[in-house]
DOGU-240348 format. One record per residue (C-alpha): residue number from 1; residue in three letters; chain; x, y, z. Coordinates in nm, 4 decimals, m for minus. Example, Ala and Ser with C-alpha at 12.3 -4.5 7.8 and 13.67 -1.06 7.14 Angstrom:
 pos code unit        X        Y        Z
   1  ALA    A   1.2300  m0.4500   0.7800
   2  SER    A   1.3670  m0.1060   0.7140
//
This chain:
 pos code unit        X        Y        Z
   1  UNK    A  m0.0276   0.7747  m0.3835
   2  UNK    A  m0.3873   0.9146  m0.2820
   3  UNK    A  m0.5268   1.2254  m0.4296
   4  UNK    A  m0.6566   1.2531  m0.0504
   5  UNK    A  m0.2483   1.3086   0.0416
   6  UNK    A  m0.2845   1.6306  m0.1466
   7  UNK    A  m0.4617   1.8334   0.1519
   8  UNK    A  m0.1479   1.7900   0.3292
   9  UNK    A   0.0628   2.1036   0.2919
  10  UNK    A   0.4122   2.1701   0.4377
  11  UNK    A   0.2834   2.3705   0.6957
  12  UNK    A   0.2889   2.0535   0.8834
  13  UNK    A   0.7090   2.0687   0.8551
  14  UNK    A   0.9395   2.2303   1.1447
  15  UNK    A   0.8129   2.4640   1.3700
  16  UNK    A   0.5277   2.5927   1.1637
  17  UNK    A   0.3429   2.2856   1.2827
  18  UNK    A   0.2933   2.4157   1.6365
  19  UNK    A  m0.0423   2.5758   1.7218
  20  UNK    A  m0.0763   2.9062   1.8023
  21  UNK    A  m0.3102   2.9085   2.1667
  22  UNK    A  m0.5623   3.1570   2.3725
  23  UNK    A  m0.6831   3.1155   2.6920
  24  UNK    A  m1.0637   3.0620   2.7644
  25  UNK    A  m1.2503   3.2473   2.9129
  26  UNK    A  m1.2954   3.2334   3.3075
  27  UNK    A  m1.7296   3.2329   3.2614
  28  UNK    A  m1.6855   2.8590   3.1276
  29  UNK    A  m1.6830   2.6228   3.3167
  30  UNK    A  m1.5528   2.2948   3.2387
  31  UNK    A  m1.4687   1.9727   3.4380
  32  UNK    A  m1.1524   1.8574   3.4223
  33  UNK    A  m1.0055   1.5367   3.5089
  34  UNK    A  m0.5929   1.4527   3.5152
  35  UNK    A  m0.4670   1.1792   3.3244
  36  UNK    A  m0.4238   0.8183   3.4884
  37  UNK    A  m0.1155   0.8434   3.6466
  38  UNK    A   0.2482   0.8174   3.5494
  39  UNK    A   0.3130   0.6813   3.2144
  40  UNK    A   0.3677   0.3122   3.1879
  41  UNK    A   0.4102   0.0558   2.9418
  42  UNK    A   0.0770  m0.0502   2.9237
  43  UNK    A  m0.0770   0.3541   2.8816
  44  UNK    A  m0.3787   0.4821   3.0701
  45  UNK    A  m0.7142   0.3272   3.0511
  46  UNK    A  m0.5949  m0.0597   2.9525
  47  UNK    A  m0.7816  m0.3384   3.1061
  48  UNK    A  m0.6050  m0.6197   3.2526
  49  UNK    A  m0.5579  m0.9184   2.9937
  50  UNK    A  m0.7756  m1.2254   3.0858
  51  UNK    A  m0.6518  m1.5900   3.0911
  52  UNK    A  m0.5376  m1.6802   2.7455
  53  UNK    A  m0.7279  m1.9790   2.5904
  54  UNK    A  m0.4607  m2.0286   2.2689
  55  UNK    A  m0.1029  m2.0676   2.3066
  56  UNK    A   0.0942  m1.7829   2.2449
  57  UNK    A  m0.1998  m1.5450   2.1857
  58  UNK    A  m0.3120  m1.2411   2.4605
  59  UNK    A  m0.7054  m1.2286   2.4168
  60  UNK    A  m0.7179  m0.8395   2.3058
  61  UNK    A  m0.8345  m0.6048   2.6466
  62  UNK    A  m1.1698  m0.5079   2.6876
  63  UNK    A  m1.2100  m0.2486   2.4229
  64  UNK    A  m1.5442  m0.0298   2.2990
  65  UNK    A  m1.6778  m0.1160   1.9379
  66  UNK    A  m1.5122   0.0642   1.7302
  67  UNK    A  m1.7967   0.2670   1.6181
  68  UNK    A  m1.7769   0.4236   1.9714
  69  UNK    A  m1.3860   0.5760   1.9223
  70  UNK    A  m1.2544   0.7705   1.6072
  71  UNK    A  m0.9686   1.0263   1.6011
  72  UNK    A  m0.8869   1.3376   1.4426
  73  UNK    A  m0.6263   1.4008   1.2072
  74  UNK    A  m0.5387   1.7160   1.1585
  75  UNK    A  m0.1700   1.8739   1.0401
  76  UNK    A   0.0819   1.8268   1.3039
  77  UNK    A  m0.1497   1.6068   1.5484
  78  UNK    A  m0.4398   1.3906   1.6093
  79  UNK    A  m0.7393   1.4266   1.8524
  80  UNK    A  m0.8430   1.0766   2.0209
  81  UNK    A  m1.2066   0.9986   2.1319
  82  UNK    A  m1.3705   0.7396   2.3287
  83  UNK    A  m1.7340   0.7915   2.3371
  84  UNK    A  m1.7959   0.5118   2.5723
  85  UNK    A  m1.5013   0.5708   2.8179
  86  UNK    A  m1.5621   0.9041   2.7800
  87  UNK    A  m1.1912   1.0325   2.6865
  88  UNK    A  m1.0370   1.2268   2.4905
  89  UNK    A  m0.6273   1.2896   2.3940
  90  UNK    A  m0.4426   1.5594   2.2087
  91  UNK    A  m0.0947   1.5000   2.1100
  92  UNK    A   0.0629   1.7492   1.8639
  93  UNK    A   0.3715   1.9054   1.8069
  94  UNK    A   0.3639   2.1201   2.0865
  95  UNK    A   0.2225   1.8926   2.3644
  96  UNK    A   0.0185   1.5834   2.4933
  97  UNK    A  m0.2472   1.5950   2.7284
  98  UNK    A  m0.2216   1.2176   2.8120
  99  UNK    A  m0.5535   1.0445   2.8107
 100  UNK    A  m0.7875   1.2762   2.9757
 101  UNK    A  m1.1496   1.2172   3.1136
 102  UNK    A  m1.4669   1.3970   2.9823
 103  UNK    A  m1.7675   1.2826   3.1690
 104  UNK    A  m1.9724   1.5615   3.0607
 105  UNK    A  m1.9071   1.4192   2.6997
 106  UNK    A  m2.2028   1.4897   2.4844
 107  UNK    A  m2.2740   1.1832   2.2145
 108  UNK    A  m2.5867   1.1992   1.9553
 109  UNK    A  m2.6561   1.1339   1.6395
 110  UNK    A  m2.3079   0.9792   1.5862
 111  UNK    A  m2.1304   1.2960   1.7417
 112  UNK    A  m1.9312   1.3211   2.0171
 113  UNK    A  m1.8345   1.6799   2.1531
 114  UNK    A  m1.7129   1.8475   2.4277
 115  UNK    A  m1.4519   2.0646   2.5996
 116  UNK    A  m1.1586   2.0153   2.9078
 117  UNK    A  m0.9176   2.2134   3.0174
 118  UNK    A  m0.5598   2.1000   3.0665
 119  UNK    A  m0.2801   2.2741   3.2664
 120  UNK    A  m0.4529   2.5915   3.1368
 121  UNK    A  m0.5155   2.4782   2.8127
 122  UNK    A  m0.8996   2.4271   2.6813
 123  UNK    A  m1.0118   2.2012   2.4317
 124  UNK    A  m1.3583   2.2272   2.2668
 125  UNK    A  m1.3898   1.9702   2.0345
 126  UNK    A  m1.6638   1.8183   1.8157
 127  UNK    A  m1.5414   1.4768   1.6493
 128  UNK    A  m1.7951   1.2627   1.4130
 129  UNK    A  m1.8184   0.8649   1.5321
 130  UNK    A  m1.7993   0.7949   1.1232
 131  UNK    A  m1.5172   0.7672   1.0120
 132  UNK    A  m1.3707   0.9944   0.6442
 133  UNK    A  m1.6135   1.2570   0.8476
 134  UNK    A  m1.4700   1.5834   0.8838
 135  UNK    A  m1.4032   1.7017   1.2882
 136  UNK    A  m1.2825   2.0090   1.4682
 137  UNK    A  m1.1307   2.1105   1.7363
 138  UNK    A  m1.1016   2.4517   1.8887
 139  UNK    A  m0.7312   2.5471   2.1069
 140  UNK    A  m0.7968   2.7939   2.3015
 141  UNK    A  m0.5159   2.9688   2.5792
 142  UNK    A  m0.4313   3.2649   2.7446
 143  UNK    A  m0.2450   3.5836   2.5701
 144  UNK    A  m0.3261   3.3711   2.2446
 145  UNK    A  m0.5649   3.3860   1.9558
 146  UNK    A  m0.7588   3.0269   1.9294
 147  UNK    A  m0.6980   2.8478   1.6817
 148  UNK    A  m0.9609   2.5701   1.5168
 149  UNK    A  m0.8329   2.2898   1.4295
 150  UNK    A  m0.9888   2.0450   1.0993
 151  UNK    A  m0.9462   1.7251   0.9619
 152  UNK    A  m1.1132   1.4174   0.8857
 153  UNK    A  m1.2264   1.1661   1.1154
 154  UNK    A  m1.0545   0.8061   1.1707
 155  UNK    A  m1.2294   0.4919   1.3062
 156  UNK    A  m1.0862   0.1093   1.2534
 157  UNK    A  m1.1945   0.0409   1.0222
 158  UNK    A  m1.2430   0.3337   0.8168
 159  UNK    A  m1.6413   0.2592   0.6323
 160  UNK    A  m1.5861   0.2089   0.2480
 161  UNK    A  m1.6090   0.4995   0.0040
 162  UNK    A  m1.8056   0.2821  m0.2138
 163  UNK    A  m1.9563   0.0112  m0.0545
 164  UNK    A  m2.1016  m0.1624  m0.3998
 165  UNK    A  m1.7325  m0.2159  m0.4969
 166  UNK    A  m1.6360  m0.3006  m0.1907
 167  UNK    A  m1.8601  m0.5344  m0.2140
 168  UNK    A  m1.6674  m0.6821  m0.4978
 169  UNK    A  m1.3646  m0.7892  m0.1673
 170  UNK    A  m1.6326  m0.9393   0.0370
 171  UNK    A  m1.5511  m1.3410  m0.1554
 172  UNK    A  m1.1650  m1.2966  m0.0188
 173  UNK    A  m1.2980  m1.3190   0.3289
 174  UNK    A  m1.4198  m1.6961   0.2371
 175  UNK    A  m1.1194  m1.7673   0.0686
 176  UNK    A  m0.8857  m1.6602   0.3975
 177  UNK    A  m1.0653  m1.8130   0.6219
 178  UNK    A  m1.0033  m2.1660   0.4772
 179  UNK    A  m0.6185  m2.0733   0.5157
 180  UNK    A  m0.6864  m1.9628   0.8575
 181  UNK    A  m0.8832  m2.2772   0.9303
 182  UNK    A  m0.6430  m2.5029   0.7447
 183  UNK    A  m0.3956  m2.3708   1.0121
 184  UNK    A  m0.4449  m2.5996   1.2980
 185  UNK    A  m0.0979  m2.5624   1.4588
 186  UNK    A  m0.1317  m2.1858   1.4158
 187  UNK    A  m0.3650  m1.9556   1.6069
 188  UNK    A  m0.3873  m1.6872   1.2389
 189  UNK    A  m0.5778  m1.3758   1.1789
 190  UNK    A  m0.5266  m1.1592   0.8076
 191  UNK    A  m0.6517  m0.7986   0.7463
 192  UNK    A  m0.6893  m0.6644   0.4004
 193  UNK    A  m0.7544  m0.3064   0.2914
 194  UNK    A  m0.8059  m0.1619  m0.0324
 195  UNK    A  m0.6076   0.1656  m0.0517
 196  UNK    A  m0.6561   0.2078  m0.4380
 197  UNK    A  m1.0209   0.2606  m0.4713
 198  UNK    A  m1.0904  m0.0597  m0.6826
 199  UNK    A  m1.2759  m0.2057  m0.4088
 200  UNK    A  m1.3903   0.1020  m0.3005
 201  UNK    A  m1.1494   0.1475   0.0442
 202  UNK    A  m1.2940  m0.1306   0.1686
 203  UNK    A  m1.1509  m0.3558   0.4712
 204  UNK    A  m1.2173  m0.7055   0.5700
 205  UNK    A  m1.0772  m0.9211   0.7798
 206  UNK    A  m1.0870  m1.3144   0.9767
 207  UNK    A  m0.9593  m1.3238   1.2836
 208  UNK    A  m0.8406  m0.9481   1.2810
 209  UNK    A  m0.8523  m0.9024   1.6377
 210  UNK    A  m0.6024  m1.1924   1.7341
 211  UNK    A  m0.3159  m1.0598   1.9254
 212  UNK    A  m0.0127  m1.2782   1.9037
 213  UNK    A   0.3184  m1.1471   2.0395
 214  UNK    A   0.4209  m0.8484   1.7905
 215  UNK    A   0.7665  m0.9569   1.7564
 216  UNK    A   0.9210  m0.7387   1.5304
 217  UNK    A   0.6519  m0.6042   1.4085
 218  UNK    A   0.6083  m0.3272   1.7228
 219  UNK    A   0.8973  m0.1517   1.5024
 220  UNK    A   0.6551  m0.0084   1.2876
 221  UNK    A   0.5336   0.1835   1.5873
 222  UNK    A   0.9125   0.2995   1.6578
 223  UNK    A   0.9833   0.4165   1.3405
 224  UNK    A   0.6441   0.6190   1.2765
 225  UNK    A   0.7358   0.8005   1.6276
 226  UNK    A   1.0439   0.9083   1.5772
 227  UNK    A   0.9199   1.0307   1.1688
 228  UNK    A   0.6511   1.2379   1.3348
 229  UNK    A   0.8907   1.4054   1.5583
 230  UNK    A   1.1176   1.4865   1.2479
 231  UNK    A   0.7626   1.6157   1.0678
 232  UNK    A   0.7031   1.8374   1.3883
 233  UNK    A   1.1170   1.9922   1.3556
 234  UNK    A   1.1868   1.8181   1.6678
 235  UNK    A   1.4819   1.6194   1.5269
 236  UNK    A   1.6127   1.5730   1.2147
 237  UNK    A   1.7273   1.2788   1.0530
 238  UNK    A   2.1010   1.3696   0.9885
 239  UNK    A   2.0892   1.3960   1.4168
 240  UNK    A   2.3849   1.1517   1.5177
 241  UNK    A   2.3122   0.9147   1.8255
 242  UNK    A   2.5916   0.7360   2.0340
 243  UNK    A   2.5875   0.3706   2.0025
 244  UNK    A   2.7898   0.1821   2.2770
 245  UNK    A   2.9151  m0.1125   2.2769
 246  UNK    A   2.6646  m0.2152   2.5878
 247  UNK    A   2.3849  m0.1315   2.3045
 248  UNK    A   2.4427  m0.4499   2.1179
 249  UNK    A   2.2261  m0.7190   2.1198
 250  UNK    A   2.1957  m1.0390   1.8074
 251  UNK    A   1.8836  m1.1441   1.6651
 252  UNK    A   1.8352  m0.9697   1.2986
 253  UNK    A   2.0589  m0.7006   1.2064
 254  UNK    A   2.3878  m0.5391   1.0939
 255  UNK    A   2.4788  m0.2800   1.3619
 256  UNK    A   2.6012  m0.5541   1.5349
 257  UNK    A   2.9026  m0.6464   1.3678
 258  UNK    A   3.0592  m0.2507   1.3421
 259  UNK    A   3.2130  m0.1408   1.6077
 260  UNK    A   3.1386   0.0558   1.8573
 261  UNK    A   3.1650   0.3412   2.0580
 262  UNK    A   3.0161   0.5504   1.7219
 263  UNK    A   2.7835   0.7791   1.6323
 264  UNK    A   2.5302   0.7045   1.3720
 265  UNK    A   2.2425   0.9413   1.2415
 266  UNK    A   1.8901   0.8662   1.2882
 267  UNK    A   1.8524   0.8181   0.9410
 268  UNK    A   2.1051   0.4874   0.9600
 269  UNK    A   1.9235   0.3606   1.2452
 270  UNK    A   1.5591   0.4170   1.0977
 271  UNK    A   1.6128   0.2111   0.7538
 272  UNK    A   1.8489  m0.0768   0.9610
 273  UNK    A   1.5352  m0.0262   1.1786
 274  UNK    A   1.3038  m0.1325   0.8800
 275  UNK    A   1.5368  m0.2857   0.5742
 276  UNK    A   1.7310  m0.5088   0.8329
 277  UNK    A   1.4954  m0.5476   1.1462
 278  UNK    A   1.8002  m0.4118   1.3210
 279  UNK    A   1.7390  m0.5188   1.6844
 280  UNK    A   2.0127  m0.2962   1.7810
 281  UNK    A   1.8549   0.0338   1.6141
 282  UNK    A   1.5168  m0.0411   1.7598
 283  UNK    A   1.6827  m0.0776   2.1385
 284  UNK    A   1.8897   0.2502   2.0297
 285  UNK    A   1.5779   0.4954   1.9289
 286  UNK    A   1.3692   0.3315   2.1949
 287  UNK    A   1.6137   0.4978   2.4243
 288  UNK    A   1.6278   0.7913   2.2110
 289  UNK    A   1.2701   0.8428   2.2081
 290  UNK    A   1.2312   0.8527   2.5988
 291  UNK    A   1.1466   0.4907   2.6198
 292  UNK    A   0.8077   0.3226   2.5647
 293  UNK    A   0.6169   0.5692   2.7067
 294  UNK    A   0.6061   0.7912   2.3659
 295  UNK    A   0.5598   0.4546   2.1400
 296  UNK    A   0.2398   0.3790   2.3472
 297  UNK    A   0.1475   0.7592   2.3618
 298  UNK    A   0.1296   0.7290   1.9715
 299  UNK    A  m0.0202   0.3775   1.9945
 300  UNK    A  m0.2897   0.4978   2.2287
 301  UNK    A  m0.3490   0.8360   2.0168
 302  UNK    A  m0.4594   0.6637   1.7424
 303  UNK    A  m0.7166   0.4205   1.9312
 304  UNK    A  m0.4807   0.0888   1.8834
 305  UNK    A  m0.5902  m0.1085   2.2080
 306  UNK    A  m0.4623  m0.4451   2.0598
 307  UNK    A  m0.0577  m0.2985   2.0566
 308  UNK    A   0.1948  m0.2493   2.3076
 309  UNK    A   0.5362  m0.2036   2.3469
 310  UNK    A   0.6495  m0.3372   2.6702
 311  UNK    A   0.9857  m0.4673   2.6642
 312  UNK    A   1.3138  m0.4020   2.4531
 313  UNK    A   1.4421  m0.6529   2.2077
 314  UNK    A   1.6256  m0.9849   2.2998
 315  UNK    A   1.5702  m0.8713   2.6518
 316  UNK    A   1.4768  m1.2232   2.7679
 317  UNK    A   1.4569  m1.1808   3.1373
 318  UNK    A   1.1641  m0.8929   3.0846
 319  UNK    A   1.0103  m1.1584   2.8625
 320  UNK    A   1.0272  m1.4231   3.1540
 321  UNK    A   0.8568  m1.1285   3.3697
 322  UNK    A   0.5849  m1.1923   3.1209
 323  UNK    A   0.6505  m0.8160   2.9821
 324  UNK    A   0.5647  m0.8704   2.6433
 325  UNK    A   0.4964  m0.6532   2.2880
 326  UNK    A   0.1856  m0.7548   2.1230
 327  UNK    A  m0.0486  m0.6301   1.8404
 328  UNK    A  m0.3536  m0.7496   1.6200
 329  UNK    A  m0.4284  m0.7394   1.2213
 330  UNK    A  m0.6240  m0.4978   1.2748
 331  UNK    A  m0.4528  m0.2343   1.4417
 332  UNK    A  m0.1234  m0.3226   1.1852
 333  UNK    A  m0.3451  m0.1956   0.9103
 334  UNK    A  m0.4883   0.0712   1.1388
 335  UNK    A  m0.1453   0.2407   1.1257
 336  UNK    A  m0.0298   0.1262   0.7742
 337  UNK    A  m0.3798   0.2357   0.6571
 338  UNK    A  m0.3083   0.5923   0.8756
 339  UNK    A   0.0384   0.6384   0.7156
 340  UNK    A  m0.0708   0.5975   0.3619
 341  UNK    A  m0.3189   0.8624   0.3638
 342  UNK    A  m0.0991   1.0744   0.5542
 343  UNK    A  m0.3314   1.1036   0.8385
 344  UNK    A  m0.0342   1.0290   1.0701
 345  UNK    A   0.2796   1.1329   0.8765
 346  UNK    A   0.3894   1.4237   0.6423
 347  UNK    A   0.3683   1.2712   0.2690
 348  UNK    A   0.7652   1.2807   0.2669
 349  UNK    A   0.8038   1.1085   0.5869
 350  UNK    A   0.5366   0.8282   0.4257
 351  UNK    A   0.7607   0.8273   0.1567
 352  UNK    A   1.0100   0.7601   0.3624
 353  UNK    A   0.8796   0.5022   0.5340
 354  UNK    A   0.7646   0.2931   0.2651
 355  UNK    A   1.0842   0.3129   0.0909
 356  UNK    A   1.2295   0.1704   0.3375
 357  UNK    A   0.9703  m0.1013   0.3717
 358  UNK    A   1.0454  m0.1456   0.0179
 359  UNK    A   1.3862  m0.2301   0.0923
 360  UNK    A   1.3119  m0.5417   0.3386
 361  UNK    A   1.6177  m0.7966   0.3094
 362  UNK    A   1.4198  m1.0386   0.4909
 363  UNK    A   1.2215  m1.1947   0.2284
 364  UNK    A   1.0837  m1.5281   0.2896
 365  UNK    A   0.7125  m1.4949   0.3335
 366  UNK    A   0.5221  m1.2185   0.1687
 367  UNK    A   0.7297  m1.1745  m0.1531
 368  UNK    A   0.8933  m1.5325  m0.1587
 369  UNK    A   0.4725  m1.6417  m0.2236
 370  UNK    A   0.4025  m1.3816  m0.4843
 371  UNK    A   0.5816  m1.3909  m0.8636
 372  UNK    A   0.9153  m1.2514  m0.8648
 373  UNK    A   0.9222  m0.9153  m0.9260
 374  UNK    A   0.5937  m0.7822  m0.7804
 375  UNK    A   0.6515  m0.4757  m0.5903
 376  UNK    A   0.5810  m0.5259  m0.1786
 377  UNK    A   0.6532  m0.2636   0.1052
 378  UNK    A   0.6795  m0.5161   0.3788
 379  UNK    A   0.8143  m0.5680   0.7934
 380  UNK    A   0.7965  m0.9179   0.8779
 381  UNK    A   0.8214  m1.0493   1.2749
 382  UNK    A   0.9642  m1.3669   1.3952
 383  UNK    A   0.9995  m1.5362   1.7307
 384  UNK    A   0.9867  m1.8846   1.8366
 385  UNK    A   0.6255  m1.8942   1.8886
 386  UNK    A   0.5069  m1.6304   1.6423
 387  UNK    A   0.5622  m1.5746   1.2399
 388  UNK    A   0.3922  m1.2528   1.1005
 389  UNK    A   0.4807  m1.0230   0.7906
 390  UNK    A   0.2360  m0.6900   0.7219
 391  UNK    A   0.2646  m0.4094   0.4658
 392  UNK    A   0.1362  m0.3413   0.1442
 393  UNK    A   0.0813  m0.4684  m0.2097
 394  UNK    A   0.2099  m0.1641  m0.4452
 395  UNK    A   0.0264  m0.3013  m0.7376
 396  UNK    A  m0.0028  m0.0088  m1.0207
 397  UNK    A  m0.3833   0.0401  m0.9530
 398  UNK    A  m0.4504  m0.2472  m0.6930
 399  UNK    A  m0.2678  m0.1037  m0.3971
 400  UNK    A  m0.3306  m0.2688  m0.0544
 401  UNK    A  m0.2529  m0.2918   0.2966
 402  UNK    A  m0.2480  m0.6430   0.4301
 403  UNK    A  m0.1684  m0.7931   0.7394
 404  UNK    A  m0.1005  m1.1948   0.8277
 405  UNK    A  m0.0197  m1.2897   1.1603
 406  UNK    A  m0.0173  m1.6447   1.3570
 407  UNK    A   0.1503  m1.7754   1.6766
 408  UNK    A   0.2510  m2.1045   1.7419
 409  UNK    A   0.5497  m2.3060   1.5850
 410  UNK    A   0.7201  m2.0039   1.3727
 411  UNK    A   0.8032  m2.2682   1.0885
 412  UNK    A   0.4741  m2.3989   1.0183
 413  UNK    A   0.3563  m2.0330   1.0342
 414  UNK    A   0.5916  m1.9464   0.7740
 415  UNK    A   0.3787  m2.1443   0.5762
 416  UNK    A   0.0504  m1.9887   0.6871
 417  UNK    A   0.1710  m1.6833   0.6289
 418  UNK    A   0.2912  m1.7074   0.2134
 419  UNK    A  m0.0687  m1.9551   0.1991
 420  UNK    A  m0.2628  m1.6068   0.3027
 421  UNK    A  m0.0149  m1.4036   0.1051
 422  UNK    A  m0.0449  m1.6294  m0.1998
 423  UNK    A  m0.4207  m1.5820  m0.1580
 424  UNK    A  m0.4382  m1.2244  m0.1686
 425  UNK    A  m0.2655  m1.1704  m0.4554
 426  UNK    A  m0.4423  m1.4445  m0.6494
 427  UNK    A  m0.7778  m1.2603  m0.6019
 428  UNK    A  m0.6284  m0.9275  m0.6644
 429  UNK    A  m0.4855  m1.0184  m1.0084
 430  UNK    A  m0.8221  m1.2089  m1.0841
 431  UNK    A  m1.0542  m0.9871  m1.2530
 432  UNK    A  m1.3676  m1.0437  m1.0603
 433  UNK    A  m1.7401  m1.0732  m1.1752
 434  UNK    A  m1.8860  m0.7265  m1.2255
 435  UNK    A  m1.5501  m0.5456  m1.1817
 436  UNK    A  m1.4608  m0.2688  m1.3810
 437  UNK    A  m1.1290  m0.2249  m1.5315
 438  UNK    A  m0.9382   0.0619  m1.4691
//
């Protein structure tokens, strides 16, 4: 993986992870304003969606550029900002403010800082708008030492660390979007990000802010949830759940031919989660993990507005409601691109992850366009009306995160899909003009 993986330590394991807290002093003064309101599927400060003009697609809610919101990674949390809302969000190991106003927000030269106070808690923070910038953020609570938090800086996209070779990517875009207009019975949008360096971290995209149903897909979200809590000491992964027999439900999967009452670990259900897109693990650990509440707390932590988890899977009649799970390109390789530097995960929990990625048994986009034996990391998504697969090319040297997603007929955007997957690769494994070889 990265060299940048290396500032992780195992501090961020078990318990250690928590912050140690002091209490501010009664001189400041700080406003403070309570979160939205009880948690619900949708999380605090979402706009309603407007009228969809493609079948199948949600148009994405009313969100600021994203030059305007960045969050901070630091070990065993992340620090949210929205410059132009004028929130912030902590959610660590040992708590979550919820999304939080700040209207005395301070924003210059590409800085946003600050302070609030949360049941008794205050927060001074000062948190770059540039993303691979370095941010801090000072804890401070009663009978407690502060603590200062550092880390560097997230935006979607992240800017390139070279932008002459990422330069070098920019001809790809051309190339996708003839697939994508090529696609006329399928609504498609692709992200691509360099993770290797060869085209210096950068990210392009066409169409990356389409936001089709997520179909399985939202189980990325799930499973990255539930590894954080294991990376804070909250669970651990040999934990054993009780599956009942009302917890079954078809679709993809294997849990649903054992039989049940039994107790499987959390371990079983997060790679049948993954490997299998087990529809009955992803009900199981949605219950497990207090329902969707959490998955959108870490969804909304990380500035995703384009994903949301809103109903269970197979659960038709909340579908007919028109309570729905959607997501976008971009935010898939917001979060792949966040658990590959370990900005969101512990390195072994990443490992984990993408190992079981690795192990995907569903197979018939992504890797069934590429040569055999290329190594993917892959979660693919499939409903009637929507046919996505997202992950990442582990070429030695060439990694890459990658994202295709389309609505409309699911077989014809089988096809759209391994067309953008096919195209990817091609230009990956082409040496290009200029490029230097590593």
């Amino acid at each position: 993986m990265r060299k940048s993986d290396k500032r992780r330590s195992s501090s961020l394991l078990g318990n250690s992870a928590r912050v140690h807290l002091k209490w501010l002093s009664a001189a400041v003064a700080l406003a403070v304003v309570a979160t939205t309101g009880p948690a619900t599927a949708d999380g605090p400060g979402r706009e309603p969606a407007a009228e969809s003009h493609e079948p199948g697609v949600e148009p994405t809610p009313e969100r600021p550029p994203t030059s305007e919101v960045s969050w901070l990674s630091f070990p065993g949390g992340v620090f949210a900002v929205d410059s132009l809302g004028r929130t912030v969000r902590y959610r660590a190991c040992d708590g979550d403010t919820g999304r939080v106003a700040d209207p005395t927000m301070r924003v210059a030269a590409g800085m946003a800082s600050g302070a609030v106070v949360v049941g008794g808690t205050a927060y001074r923070y000062r948190v770059p708008l540039i993303g691979r910038s370095e941010g801090t953020l000072e804890v401070i609570q009663r009978h407690r030492p502060p603590t200062t938090l550092t880390g560097v800086v997230v935006t979607s996209p992240q800017p390139p660390t070279d932008p002459v070779a990422g330069a070098r990517l920019f001809p790809l875009s051309g190339q996708l979007a003839r697939v994508v207009a090529d696609a006329s019975l399928n609504p498609a949008g692709v992200t691509v990000r360099d993770l290797s360096g060869r085209y210096g971290d950068q990210q392009i995209a066409v169409n990356g802010s389409l936001r089709p149903k997520a179909a399985s897909v939202i189980k990325l979200w799930i499973l990255v949830e539930l590894l954080r809590r294991v990376d804070c000491g909250q669970v651990f992964l040999d934990d054993g759940v009780l599956v009942t027999p009302e917890d079954v439900v078809g679709g993809t999967g294997q849990l649903q031919f054992e039989t049940f009452p039994q107790v499987v670990t959390l371990r079983r259900l997060a790679q049948y989660l993954i490997k299998y897109s087990d529809n009955v693990a992803a009900n199981v650990l949605i219950t497990y993990l207090g329902g969707f509440a959490p998955v959108n707390a870490l969804i909304d932590s990380m500035n995703q507005r384009s994903t949301i988890l809103a109903r269970r899977m197979l659960d038709s009649a909340a579908a007919q409601r028109g309570e729905e799970n959607y997501t976008s390109p971009d935010d898939v390789v917001s979060v792949l691109g966040a658990v590959w530097d370990g900005e969101i995960l512990t390195p072994a929990s990443r490992d984990l992850m993408i190992g079981f990625m690795r192990e995907q048994t569903l197979n018939t986009k992504i890797p069934a366009a590429l040569p055999p034996g290329v190594p993917v990391a892959h979660k693919t998504g499939d409903l009637p009306d929507a046919s996505h697969d997202v992950g990442y090319y582990l070429i030695p040297g060439t990694e890459t995160a990658v994202a295709f997603l389309t609505a409309g007929p699911m077989a014809t955007g089988d096809e759209t899909v391994r067309r953008m997957a096919r195209t990817v690769y091609d230009f990956l494994v082409t040496p290009a003009e200029g490029a230097v070889e590593e």
